[in-house]
PDB file of N, CA, C and O in Angstrom, chain B, residues numbered from 101:
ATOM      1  N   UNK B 101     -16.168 -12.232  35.046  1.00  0.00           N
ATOM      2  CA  UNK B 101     -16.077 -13.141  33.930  1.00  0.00           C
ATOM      3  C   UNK B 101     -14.636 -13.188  33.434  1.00  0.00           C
ATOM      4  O   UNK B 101     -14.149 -12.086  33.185  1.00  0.00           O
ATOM      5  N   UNK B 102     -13.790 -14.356  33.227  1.00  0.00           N
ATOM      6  CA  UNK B 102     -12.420 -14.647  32.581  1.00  0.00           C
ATOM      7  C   UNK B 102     -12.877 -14.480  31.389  1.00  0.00           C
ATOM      8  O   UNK B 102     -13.981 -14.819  30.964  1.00  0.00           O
ATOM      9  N   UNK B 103     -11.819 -13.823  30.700  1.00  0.00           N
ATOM     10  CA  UNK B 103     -11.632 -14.117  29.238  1.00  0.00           C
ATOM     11  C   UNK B 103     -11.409 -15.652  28.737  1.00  0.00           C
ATOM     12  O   UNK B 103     -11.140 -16.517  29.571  1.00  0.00           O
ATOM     13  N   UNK B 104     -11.488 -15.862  27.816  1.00  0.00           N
ATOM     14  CA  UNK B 104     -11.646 -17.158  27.225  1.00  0.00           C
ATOM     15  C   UNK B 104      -9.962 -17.504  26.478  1.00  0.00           C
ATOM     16  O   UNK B 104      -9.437 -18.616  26.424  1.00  0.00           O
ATOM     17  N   UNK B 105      -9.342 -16.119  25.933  1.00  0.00           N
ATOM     18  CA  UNK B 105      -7.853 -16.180  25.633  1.00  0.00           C
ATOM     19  C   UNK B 105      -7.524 -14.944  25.936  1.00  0.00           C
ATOM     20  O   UNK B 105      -8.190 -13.998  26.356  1.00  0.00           O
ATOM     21  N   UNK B 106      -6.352 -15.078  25.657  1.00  0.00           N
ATOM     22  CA  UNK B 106      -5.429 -13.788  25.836  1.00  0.00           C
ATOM     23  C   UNK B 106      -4.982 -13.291  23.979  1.00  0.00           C
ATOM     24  O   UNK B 106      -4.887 -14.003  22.979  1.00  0.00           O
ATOM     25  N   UNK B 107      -4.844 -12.173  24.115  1.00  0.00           N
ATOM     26  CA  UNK B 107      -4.363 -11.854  22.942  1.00  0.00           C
ATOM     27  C   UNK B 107      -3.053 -11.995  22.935  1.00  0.00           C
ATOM     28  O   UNK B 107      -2.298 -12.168  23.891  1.00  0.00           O
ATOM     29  N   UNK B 108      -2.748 -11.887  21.460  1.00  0.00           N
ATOM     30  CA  UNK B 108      -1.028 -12.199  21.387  1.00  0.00           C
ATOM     31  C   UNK B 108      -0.976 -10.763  21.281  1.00  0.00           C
ATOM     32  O   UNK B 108      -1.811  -9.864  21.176  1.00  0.00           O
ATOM     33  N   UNK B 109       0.825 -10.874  21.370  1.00  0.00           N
ATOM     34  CA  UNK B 109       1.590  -9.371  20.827  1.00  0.00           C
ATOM     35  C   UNK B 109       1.538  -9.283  19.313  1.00  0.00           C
ATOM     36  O   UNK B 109       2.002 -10.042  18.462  1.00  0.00           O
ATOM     37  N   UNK B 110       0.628  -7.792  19.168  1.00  0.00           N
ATOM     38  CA  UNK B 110      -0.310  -7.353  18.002  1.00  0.00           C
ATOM     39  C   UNK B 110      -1.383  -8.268  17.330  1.00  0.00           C
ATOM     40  O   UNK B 110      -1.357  -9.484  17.140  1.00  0.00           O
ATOM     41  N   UNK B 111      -1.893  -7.767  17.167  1.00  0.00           N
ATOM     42  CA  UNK B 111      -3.274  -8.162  16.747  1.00  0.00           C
ATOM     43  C   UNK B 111      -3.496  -9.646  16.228  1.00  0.00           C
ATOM     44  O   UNK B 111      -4.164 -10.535  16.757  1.00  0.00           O
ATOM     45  N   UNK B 112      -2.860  -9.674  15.216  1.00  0.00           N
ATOM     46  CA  UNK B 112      -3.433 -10.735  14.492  1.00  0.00           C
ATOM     47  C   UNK B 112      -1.624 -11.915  14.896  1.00  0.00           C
ATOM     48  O   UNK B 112      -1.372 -12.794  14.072  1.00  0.00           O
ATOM     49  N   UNK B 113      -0.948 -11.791  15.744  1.00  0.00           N
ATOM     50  CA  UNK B 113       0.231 -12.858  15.812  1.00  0.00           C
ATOM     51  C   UNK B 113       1.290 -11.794  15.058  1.00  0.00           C
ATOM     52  O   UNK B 113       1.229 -10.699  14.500  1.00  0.00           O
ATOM     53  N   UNK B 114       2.517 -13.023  15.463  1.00  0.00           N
ATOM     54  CA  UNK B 114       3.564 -12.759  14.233  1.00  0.00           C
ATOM     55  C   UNK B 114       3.356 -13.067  13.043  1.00  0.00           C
ATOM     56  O   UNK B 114       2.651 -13.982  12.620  1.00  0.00           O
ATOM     57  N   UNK B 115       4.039 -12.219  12.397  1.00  0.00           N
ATOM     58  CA  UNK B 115       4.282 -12.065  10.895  1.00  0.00           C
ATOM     59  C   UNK B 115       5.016 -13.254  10.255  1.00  0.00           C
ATOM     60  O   UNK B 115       6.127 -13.603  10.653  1.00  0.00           O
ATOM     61  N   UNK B 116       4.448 -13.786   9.380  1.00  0.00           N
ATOM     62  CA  UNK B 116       5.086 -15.043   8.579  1.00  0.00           C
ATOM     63  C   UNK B 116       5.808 -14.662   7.586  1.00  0.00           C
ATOM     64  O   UNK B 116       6.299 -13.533   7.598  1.00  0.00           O
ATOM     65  N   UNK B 117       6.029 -15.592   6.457  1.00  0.00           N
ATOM     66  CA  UNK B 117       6.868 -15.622   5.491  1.00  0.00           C
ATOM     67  C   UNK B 117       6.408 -14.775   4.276  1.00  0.00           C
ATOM     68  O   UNK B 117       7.032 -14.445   3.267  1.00  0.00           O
ATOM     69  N   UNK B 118       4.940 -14.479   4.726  1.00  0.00           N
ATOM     70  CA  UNK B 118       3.822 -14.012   3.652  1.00  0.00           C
ATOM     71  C   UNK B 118       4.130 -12.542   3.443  1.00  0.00           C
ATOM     72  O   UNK B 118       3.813 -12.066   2.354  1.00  0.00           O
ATOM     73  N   UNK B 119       4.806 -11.627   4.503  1.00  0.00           N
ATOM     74  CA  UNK B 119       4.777 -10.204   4.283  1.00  0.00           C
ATOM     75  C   UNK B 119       5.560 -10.207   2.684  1.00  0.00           C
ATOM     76  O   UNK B 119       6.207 -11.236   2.491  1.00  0.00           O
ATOM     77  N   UNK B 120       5.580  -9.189   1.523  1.00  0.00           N
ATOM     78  CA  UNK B 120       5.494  -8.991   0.544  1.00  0.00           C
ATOM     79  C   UNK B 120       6.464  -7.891   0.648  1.00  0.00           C
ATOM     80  O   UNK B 120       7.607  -8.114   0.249  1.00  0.00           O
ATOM     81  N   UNK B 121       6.137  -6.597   1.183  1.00  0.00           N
ATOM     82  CA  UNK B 121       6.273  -4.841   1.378  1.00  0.00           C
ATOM     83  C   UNK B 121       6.374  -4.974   2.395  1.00  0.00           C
ATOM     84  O   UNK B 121       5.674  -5.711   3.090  1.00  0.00           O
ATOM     85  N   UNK B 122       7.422  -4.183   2.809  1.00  0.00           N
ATOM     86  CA  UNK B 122       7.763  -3.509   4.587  1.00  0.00           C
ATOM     87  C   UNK B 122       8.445  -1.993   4.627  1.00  0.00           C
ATOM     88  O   UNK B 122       9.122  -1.578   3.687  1.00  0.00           O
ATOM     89  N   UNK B 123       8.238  -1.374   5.585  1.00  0.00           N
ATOM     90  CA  UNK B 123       7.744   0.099   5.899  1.00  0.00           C
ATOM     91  C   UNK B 123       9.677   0.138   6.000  1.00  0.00           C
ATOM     92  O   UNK B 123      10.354  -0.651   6.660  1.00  0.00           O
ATOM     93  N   UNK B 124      10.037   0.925   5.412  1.00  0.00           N
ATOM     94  CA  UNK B 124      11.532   1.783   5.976  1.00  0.00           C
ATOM     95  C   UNK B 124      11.594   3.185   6.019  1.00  0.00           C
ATOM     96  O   UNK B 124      11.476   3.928   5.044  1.00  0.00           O
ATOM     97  N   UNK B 125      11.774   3.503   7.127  1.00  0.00           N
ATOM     98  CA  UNK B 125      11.846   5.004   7.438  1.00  0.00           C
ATOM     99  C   UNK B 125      12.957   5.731   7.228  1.00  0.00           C
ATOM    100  O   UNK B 125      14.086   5.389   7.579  1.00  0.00           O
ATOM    101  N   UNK B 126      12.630   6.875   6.581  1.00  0.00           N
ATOM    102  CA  UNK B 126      13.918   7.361   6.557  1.00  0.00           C
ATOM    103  C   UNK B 126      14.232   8.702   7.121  1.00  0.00           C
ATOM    104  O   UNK B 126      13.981   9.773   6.569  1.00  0.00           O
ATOM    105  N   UNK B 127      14.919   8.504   8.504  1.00  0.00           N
ATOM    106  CA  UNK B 127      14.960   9.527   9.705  1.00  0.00           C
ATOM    107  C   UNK B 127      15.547  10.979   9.455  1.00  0.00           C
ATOM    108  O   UNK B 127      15.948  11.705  10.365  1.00  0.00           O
ATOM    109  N   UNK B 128      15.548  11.287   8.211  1.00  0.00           N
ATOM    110  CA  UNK B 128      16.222  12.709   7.872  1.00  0.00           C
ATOM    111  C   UNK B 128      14.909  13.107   7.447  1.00  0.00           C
ATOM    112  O   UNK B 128      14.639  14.245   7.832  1.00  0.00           O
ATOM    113  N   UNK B 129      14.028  12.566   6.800  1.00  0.00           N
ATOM    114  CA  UNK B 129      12.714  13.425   6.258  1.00  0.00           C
ATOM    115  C   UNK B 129      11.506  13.278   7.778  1.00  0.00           C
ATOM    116  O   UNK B 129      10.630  14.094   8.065  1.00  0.00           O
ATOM    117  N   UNK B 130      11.752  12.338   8.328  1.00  0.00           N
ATOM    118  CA  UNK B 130      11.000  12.417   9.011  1.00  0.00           C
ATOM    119  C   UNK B 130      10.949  13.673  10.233  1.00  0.00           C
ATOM    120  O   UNK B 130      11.978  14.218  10.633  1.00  0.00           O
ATOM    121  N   UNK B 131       9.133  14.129  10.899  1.00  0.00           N
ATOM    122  CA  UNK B 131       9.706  15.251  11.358  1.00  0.00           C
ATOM    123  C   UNK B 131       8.844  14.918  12.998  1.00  0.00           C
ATOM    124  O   UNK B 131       8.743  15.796  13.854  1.00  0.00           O
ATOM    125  N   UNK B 132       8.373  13.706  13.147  1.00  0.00           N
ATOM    126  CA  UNK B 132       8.006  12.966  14.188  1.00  0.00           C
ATOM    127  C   UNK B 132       6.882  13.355  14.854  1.00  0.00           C
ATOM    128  O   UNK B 132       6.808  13.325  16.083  1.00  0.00           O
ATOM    129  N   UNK B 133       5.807  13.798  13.979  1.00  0.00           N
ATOM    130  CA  UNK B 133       4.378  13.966  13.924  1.00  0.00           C
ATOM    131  C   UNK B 133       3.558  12.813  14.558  1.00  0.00           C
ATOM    132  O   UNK B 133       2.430  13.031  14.999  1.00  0.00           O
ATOM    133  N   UNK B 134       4.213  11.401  14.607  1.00  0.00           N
ATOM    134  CA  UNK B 134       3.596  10.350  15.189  1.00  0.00           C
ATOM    135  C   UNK B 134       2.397   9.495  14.503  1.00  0.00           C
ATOM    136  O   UNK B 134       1.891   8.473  14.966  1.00  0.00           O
ATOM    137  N   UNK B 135       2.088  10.104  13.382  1.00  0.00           N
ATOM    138  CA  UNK B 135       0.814   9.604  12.446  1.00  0.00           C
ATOM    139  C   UNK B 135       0.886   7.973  12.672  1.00  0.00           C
ATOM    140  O   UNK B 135       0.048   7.199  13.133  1.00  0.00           O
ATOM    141  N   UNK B 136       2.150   7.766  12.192  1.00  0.00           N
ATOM    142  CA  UNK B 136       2.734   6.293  11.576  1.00  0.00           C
ATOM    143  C   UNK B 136       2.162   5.593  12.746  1.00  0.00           C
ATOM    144  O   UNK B 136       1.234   4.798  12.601  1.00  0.00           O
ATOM    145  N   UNK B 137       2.843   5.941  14.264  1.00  0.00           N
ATOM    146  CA  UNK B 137       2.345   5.044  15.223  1.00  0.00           C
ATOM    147  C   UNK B 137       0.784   5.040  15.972  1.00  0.00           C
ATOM    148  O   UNK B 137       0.208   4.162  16.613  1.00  0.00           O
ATOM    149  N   UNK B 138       0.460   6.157  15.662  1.00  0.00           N
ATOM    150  CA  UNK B 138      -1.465   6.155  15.751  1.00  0.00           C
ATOM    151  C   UNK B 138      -2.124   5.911  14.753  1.00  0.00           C
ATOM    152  O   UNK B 138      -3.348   5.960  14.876  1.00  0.00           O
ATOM    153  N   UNK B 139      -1.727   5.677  13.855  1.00  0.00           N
ATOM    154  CA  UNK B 139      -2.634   4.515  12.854  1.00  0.00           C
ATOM    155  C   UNK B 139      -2.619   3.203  12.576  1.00  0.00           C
ATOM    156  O   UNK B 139      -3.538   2.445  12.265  1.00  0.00           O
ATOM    157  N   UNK B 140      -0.909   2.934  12.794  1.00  0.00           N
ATOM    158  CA  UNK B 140      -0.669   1.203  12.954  1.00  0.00           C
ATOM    159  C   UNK B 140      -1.871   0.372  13.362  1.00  0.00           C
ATOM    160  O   UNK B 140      -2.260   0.550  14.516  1.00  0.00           O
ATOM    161  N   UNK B 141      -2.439  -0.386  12.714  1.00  0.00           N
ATOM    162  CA  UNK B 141      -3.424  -1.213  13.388  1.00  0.00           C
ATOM    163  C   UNK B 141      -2.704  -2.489  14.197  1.00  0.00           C
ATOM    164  O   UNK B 141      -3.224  -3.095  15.134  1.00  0.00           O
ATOM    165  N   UNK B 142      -1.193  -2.796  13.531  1.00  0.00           N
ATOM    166  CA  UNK B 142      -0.637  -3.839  14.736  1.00  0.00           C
ATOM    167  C   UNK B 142      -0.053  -3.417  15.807  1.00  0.00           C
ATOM    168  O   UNK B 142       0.236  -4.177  16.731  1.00  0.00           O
ATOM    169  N   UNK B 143       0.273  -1.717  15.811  1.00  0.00           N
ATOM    170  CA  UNK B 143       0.752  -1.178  17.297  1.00  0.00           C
ATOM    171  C   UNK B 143       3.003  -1.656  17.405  1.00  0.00           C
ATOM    172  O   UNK B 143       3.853  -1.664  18.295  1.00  0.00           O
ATOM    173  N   UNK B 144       2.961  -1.956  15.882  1.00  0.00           N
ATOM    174  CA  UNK B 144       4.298  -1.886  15.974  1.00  0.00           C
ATOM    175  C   UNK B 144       5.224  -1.047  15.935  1.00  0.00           C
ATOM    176  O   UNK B 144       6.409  -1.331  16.113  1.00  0.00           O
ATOM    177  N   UNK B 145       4.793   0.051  15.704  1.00  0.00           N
ATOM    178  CA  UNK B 145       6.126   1.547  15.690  1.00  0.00           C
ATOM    179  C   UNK B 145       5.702   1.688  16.995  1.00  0.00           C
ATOM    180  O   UNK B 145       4.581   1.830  17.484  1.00  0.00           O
ATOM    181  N   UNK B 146       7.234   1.596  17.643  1.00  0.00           N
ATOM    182  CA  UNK B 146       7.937   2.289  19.022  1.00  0.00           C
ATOM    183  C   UNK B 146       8.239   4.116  18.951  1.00  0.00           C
ATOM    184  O   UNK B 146       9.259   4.614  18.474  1.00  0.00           O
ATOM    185  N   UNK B 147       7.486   4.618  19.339  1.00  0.00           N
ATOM    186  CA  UNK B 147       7.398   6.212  18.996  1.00  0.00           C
ATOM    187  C   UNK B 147       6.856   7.220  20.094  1.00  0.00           C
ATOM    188  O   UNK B 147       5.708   7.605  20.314  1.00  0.00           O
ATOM    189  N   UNK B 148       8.224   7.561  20.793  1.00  0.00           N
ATOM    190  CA  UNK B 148       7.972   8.679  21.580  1.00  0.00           C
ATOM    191  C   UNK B 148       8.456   9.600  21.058  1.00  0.00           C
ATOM    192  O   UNK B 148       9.391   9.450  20.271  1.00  0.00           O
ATOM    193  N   UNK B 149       7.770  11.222  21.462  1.00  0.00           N
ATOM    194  CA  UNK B 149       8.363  12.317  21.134  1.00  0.00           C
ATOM    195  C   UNK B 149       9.716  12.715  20.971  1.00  0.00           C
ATOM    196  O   UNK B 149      10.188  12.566  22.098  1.00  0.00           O
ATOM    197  N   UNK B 150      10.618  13.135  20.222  1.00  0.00           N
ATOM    198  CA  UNK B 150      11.943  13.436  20.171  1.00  0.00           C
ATOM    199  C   UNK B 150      12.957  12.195  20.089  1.00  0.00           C
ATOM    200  O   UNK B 150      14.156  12.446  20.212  1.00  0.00           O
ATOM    201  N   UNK B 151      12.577  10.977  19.904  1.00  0.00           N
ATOM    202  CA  UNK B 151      13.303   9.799  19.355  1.00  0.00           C
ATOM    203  C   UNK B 151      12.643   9.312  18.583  1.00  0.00           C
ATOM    204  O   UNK B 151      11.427   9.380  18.400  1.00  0.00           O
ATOM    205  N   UNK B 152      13.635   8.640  17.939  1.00  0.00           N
ATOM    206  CA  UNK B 152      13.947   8.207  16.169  1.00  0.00           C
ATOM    207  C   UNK B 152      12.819   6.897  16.362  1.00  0.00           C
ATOM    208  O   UNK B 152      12.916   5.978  17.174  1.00  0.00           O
ATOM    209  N   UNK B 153      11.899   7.086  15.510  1.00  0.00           N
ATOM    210  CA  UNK B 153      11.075   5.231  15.477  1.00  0.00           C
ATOM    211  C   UNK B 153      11.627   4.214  14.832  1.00  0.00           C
ATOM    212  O   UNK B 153      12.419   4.144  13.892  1.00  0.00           O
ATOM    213  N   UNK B 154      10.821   3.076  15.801  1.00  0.00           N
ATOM    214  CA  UNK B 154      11.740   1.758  15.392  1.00  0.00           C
ATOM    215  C   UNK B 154      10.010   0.830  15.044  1.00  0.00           C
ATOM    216  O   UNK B 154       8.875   0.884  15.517  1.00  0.00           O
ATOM    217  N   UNK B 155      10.639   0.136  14.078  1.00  0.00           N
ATOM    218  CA  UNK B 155       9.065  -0.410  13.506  1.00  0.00           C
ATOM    219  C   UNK B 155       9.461  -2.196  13.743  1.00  0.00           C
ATOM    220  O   UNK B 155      10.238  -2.843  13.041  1.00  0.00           O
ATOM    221  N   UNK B 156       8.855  -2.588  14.658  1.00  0.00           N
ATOM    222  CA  UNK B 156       9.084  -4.062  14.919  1.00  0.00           C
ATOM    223  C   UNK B 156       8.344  -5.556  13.798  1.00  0.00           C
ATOM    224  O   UNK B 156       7.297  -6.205  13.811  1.00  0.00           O
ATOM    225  N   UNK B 157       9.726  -5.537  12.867  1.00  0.00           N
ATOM    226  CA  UNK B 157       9.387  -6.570  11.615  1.00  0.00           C
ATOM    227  C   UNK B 157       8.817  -7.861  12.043  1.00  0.00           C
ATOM    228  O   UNK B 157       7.993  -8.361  11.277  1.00  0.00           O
ATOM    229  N   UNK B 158       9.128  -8.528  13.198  1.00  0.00           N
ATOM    230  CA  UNK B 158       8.174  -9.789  13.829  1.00  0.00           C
ATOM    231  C   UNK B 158       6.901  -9.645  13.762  1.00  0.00           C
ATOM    232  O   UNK B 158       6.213 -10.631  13.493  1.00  0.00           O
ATOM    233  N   UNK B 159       6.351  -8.479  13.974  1.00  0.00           N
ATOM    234  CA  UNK B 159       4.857  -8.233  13.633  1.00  0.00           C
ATOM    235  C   UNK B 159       3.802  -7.415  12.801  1.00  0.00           C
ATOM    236  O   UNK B 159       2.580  -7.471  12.933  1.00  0.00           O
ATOM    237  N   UNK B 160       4.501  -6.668  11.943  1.00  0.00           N
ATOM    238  CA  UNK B 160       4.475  -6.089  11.107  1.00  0.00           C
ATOM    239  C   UNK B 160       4.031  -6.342   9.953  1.00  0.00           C
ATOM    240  O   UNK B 160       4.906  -6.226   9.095  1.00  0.00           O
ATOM    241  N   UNK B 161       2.514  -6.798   9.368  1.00  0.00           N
ATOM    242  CA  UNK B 161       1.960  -7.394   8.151  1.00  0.00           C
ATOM    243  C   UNK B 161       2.385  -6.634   7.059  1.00  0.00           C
ATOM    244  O   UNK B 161       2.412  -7.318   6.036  1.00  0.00           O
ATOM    245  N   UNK B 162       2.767  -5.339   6.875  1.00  0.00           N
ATOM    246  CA  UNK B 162       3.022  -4.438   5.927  1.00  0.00           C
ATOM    247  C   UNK B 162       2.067  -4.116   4.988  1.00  0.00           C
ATOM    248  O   UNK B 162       2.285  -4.059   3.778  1.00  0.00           O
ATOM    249  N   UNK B 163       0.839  -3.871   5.616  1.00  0.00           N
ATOM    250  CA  UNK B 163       0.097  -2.738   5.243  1.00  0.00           C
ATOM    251  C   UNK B 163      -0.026  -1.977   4.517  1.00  0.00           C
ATOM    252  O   UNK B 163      -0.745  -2.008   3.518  1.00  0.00           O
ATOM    253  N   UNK B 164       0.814  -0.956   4.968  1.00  0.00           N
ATOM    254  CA  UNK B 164       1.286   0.287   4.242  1.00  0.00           C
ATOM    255  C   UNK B 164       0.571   1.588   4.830  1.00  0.00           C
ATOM    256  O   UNK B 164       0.658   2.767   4.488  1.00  0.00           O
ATOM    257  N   UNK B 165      -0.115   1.003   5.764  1.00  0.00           N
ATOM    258  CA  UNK B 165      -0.763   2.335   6.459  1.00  0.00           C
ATOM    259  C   UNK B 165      -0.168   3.250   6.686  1.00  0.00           C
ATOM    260  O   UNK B 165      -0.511   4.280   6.105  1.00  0.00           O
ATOM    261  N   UNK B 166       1.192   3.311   7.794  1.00  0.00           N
ATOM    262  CA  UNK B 166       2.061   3.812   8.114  1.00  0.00           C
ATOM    263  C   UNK B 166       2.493   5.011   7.138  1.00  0.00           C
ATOM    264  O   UNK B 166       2.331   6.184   7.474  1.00  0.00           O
ATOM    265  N   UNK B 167       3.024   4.660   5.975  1.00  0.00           N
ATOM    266  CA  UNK B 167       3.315   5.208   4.829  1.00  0.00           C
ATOM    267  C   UNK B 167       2.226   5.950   4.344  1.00  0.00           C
ATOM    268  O   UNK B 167       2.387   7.129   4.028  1.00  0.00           O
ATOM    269  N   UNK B 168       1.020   5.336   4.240  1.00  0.00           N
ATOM    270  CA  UNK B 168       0.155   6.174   3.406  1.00  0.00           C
ATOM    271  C   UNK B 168      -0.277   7.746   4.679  1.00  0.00           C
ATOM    272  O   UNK B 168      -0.622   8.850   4.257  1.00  0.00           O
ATOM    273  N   UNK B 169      -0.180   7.523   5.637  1.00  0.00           N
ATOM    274  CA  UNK B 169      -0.164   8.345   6.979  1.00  0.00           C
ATOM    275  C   UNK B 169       0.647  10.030   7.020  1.00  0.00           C
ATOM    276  O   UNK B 169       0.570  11.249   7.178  1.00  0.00           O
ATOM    277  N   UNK B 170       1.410   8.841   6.732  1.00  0.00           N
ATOM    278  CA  UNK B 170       3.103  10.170   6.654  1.00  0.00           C
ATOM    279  C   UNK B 170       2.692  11.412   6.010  1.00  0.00           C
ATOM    280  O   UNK B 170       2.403  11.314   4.818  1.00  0.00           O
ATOM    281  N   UNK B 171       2.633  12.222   6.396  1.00  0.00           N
ATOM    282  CA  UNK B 171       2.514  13.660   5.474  1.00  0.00           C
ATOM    283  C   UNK B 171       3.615  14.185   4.604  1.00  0.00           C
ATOM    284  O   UNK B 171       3.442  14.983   3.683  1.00  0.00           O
ATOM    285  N   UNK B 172       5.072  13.532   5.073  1.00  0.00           N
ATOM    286  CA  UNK B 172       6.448  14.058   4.592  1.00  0.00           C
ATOM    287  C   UNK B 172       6.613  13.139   3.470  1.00  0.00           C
ATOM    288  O   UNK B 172       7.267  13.535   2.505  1.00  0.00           O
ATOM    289  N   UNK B 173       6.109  11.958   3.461  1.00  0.00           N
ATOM    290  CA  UNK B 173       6.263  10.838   2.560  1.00  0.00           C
ATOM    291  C   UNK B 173       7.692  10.141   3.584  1.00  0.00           C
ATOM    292  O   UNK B 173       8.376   9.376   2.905  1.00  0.00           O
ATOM    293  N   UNK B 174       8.086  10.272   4.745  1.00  0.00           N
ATOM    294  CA  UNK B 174       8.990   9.651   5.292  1.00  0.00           C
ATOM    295  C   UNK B 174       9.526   8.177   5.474  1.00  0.00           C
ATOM    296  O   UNK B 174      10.596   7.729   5.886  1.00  0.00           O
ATOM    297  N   UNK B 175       8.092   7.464   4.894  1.00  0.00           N
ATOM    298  CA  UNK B 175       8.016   6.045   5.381  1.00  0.00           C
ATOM    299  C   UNK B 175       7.620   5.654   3.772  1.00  0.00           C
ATOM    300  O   UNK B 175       6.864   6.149   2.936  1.00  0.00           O
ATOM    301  N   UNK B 176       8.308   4.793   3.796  1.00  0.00           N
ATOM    302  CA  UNK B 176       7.951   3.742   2.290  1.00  0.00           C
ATOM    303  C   UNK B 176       8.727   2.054   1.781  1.00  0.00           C
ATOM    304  O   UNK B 176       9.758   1.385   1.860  1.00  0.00           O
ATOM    305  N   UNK B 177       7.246   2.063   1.209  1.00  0.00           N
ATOM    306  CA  UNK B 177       7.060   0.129   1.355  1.00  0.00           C
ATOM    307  C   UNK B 177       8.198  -0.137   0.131  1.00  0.00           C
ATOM    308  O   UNK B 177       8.305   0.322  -1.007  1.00  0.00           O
ATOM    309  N   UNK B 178       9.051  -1.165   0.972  1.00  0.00           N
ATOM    310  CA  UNK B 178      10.017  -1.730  -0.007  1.00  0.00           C
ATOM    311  C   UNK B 178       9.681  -3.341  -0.273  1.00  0.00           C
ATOM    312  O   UNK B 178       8.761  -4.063   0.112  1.00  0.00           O
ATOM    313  N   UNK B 179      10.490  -3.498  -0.853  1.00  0.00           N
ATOM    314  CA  UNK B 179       9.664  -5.217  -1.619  1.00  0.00           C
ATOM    315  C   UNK B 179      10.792  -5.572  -0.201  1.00  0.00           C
ATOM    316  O   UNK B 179      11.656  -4.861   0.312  1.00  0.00           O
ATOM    317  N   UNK B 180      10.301  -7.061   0.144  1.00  0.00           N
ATOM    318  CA  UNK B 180      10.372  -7.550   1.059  1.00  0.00           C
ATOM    319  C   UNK B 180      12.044  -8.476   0.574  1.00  0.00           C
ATOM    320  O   UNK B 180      12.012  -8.766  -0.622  1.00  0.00           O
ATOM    321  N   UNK B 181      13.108  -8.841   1.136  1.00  0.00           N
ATOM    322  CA  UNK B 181      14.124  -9.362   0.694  1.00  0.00           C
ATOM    323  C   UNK B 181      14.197 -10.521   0.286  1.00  0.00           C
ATOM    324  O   UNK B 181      13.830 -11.218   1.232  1.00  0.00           O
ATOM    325  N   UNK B 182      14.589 -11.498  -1.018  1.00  0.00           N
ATOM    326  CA  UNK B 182      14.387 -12.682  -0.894  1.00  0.00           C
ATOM    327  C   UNK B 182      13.131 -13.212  -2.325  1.00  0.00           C
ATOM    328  O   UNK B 182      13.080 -14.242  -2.997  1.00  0.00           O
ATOM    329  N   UNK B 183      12.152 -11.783  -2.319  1.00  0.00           N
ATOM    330  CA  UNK B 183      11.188 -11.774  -3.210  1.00  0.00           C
ATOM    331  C   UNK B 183      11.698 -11.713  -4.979  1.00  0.00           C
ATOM    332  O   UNK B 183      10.845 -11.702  -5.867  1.00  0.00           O
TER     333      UNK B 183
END
């Protein structure tokens, strides 16, 4: 059986004009436990062991999961620029 579509890159598309809050990490507290990128529900933190994560803003609804995840408090939602 074919699928009927293909999914896009992350879940629900790119991110519009609508994000509000977006995740900034800040790589001195962080201690790279990986929470942030196994809870993402859009699968946007780039996160292998022993390098610094990179959180891809094209798809990125800003949530806040990420952040609420963090055990260090490493990650936190800033108002979006422009707002």
């Amino acid at each position: 059986m074919l699928p009927l579509s293909r999914p896009a890159p992350a879940s629900a598309g790119m991110t519009g004009t609508w994000r509000t809050y977006k995740p900034v990490v800040n790589l001195q507290k962080c201690i790279d436990c990986g929470l942030c990128w196994l809870y993402c529900p859009e699968s946007v933190i780039d996160w292998e062991k022993g390098y610094k994560i990179q959180i891809d803003y094209t798809y990125c609804k800003g949530c806040g999961i990420c952040a609420d995840v963090c055990p260090v408090k490493a990650i936190n939602m800033t108002p979006e620029e422009g707002i």
